[in-house]
ROTI-520165 format. One record per atom (N, C-alpha, C): atom name; x, y, z; residue number from 1. Coordinates in steps of 0.1 Angstrom, whole numbers. Example, Ala and Ser with C-alpha at 12.3 -4.5 7.8 and 13.67 -1.06 7.14 Angstrom:
<rs>
R   sero       x       y       z   tido
R      N     132     -57      78      1
R     CA     123     -45      78      1
R      C     132     -33      78      1
R      N     128     -22      71      2
R     CA     137     -11      71      2
R      C     129       0      79      2
</rs>
This chain:
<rs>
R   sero       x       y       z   tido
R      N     214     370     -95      1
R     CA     203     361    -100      1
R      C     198     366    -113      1
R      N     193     356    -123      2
R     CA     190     357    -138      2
R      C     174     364    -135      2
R      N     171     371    -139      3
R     CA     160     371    -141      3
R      C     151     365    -144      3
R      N     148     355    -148      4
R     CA     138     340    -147      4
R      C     140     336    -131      4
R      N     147     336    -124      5
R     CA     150     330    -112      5
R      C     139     342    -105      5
R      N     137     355    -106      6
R     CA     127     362    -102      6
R      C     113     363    -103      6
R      N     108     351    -118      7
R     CA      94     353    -119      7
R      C      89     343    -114      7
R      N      72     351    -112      8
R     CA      67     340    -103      8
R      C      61     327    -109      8
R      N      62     317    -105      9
R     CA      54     305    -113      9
R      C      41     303    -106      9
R      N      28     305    -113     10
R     CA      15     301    -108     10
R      C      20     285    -107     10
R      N       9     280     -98     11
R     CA       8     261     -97     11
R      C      -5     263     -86     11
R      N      -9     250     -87     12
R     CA     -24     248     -81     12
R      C     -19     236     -69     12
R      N     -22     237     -60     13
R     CA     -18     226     -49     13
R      C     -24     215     -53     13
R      N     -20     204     -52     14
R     CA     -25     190     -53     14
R      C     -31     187     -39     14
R      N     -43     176     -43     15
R     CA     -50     173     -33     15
R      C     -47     160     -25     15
R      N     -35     157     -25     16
R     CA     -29     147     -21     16
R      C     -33     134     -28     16
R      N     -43     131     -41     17
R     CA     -44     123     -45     17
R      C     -46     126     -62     17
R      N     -35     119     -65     18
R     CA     -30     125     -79     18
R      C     -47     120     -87     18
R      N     -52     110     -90     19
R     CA     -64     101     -91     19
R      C     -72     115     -95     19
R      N     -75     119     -80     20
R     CA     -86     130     -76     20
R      C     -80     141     -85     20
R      N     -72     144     -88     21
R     CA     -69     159     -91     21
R      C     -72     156    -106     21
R      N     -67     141    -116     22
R     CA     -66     135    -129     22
R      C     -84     143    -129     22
R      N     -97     139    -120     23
R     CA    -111     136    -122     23
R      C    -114     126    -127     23
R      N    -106     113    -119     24
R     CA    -110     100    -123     24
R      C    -125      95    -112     24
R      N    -131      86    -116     25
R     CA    -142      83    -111     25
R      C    -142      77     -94     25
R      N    -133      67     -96     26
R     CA    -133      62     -82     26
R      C    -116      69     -77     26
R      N    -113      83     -73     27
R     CA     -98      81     -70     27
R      C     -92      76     -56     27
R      N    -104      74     -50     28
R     CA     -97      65     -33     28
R      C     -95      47     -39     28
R      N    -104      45     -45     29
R     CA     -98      35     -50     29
R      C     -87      29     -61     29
R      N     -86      39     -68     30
R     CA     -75      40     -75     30
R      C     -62      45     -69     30
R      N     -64      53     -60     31
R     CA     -48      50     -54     31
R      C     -47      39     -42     31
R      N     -56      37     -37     32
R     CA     -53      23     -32     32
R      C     -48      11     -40     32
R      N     -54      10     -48     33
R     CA     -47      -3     -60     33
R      C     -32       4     -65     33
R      N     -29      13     -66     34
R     CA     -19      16     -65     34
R      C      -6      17     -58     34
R      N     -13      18     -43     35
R     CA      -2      14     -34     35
R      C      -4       5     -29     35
R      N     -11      -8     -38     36
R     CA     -12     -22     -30     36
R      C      -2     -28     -47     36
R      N      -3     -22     -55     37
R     CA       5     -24     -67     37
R      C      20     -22     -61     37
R      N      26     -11     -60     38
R     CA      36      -8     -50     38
R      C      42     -20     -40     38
R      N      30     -22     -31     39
R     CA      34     -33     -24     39
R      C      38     -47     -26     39
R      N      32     -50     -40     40
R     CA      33     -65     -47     40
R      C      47     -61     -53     40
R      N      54     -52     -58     41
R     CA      64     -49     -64     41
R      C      78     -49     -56     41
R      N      69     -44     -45     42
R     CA      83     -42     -34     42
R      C      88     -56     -24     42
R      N      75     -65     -28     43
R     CA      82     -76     -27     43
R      C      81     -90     -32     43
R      N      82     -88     -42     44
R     CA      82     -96     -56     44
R      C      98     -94     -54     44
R      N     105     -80     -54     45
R     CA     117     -78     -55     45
R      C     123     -86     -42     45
R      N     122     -82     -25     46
R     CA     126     -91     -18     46
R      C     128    -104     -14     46
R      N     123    -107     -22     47
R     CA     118    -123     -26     47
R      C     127    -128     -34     47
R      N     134    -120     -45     48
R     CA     140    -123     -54     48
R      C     132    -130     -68     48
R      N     123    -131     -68     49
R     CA     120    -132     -78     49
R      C     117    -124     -95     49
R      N     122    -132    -102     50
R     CA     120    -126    -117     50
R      C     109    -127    -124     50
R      N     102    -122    -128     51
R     CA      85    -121    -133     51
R      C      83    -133    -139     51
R      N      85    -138    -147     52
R     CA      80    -159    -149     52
R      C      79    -160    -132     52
R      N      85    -163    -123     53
R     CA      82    -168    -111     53
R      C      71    -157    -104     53
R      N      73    -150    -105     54
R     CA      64    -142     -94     54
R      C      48    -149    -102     54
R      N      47    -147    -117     55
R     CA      30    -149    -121     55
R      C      30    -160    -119     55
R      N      38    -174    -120     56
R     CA      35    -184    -113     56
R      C      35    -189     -98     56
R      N      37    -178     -93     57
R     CA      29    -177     -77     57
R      C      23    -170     -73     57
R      N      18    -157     -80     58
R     CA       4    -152     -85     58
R      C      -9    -156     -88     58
R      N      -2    -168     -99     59
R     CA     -14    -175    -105     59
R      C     -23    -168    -117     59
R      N     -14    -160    -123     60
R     CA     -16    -154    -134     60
R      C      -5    -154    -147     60
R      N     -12    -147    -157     61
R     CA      -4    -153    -173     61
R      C      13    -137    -170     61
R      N      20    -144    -175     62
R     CA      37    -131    -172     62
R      C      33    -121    -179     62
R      N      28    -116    -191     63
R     CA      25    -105    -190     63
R      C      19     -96    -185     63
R      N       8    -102    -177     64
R     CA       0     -91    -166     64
R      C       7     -91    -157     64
R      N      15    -103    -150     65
R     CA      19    -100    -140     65
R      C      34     -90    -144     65
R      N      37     -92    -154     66
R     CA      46     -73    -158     66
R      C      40     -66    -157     66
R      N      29     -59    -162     67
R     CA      24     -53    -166     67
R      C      21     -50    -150     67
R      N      22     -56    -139     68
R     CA      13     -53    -126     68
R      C      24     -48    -121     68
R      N      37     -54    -124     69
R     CA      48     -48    -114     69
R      C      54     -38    -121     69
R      N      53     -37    -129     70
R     CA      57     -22    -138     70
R      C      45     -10    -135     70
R      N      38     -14    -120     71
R     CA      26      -2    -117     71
R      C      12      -2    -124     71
R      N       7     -10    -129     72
R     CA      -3      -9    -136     72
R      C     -12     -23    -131     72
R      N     -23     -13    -124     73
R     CA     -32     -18    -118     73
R      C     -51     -24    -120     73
R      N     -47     -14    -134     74
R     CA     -59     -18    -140     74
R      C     -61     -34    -140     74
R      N     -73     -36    -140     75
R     CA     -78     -53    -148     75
R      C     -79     -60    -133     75
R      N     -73     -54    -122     76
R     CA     -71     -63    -114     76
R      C     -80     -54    -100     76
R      N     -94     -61     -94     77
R     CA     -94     -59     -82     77
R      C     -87     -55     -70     77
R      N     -93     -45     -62     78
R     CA     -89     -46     -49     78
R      C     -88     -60     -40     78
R      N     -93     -69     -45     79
R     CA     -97     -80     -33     79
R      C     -85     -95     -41     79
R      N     -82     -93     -58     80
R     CA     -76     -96     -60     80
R      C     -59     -95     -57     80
R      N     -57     -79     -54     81
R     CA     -47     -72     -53     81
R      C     -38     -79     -41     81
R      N     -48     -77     -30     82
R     CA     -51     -86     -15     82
R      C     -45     -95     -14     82
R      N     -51    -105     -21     83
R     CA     -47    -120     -28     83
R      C     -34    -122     -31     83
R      N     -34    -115     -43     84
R     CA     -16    -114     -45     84
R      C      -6    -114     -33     84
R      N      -8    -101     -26     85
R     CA      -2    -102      -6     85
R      C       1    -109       1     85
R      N      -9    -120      -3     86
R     CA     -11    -132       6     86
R      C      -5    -144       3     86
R      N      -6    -146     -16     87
R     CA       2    -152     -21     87
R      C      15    -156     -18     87
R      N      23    -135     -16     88
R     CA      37    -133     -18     88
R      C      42    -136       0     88
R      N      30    -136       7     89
R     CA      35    -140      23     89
R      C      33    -129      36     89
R      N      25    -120      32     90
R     CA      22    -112      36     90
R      C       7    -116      44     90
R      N       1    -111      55     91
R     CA      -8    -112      62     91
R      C     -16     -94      60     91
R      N     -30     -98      53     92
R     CA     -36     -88      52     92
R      C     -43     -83      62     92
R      N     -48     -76      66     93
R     CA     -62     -70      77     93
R      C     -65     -58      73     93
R      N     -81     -57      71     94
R     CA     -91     -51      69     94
R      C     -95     -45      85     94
R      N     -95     -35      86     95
R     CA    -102     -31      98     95
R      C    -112     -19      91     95
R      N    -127     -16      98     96
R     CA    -138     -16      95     96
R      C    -141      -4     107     96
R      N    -145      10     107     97
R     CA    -149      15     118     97
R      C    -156      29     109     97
R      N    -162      35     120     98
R     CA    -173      48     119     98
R      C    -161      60     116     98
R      N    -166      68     101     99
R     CA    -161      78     102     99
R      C    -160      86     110     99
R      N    -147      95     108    100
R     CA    -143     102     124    100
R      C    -149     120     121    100
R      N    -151     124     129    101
R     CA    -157     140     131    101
R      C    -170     139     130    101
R      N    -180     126     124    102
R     CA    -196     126     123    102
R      C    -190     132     107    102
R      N    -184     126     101    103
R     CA    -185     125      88    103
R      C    -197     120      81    103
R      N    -203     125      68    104
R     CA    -217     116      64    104
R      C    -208     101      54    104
R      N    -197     109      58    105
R     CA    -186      98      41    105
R      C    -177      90      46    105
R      N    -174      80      52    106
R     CA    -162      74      53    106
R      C    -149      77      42    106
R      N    -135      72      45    107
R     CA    -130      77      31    107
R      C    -118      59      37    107
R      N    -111      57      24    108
R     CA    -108      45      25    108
R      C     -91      46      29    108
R      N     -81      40      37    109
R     CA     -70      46      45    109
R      C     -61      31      44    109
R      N     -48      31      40    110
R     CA     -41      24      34    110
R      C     -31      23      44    110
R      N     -27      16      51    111
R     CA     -17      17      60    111
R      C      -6       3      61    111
R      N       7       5      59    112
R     CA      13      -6      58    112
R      C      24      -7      72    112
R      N      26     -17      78    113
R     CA      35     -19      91    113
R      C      49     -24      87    113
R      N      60     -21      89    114
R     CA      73     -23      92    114
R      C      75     -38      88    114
R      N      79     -42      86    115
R     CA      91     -57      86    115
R      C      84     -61      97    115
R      N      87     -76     101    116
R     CA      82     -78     113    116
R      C      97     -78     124    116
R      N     111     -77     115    117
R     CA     118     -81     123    117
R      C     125     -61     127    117
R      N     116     -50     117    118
R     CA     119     -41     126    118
R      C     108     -32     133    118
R      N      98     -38     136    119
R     CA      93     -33     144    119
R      C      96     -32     158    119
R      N      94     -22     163    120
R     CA     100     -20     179    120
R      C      93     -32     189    120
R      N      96     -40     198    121
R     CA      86     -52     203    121
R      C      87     -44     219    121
R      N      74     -45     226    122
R     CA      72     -40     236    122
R      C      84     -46     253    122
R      N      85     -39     257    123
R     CA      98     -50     269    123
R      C      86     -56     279    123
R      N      87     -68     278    124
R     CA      85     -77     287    124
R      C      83     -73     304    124
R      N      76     -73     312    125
R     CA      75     -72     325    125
R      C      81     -78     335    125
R      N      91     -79     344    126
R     CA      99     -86     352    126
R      C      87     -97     357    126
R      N      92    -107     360    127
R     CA      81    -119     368    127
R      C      81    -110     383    127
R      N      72    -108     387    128
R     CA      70    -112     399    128
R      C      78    -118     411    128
R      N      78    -115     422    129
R     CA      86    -126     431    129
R      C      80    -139     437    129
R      N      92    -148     435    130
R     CA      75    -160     434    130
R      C      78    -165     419    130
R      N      83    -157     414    131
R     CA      81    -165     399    131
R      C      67    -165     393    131
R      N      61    -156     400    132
R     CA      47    -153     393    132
R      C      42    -141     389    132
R      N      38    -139     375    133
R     CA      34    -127     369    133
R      C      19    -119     379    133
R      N      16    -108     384    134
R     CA       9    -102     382    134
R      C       4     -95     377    134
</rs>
């Protein structure tokens, strides 16, 4: 082994939100718009569409909507971002609940579900005899 391969490199762990570690102002919401940016991108692409079409079903001018799918989320709300989702065919939900441990701080939690056609679907219960469900 070369000797560089033996020294040690200092590094500082990341706090799992690049935003937060930057000391940007809002970074829960900045990586949210980020991975709702992500999501307009990832399927703008399965869609097939080419940026002229996607900002005219957007409903925005082609440059921003470049500018959006090339990751850049400034200029644009969270509630617009949303919008876009819903545009592209996507069904949003907000769910709303009390922070967990007796937290004084809620914190904001981004969660996306599968395809619809791979999500696992629960097995059905045999009918009954009789032809009737209990």
């Amino acid at each position: 082994m070369t000797k560089a391969a033996h020294e040690r490199i200092d590094f500082t762990p990341g706090s799992g939100n690049v935003f937060r570690d930057l000391g940007l102002d809002s970074p829960e919401e900045e990586l949210s718009k980020a991975r709702l940016a992500i999501q307009i991108h990832d399927r703008v692409k399965a869609l097939g569409l080419n940026v002229t079409n996607a900002a005219l079903r957007l409903g925005i001018p082609q440059p921003k909507a470049s500018r959006l799918l090339r990751g850049y989320a400034d200029g644009f709300s969270t509630e617009r971002l949303l919008t876009f989702l819903t545009k592209l065919g996507h069904d949003v939900r907000i769910v709303v609940s009390d922070a967990r441990g007796g937290a004084s701080e809620g914190k904001l939690v981004f969660t996306t579900l599968p395809p619809a056609g791979a999500r696992r679907r629960r097995a059905r219960r045999p009918a009954a005899a009789g032809g009737r469900r209990t």
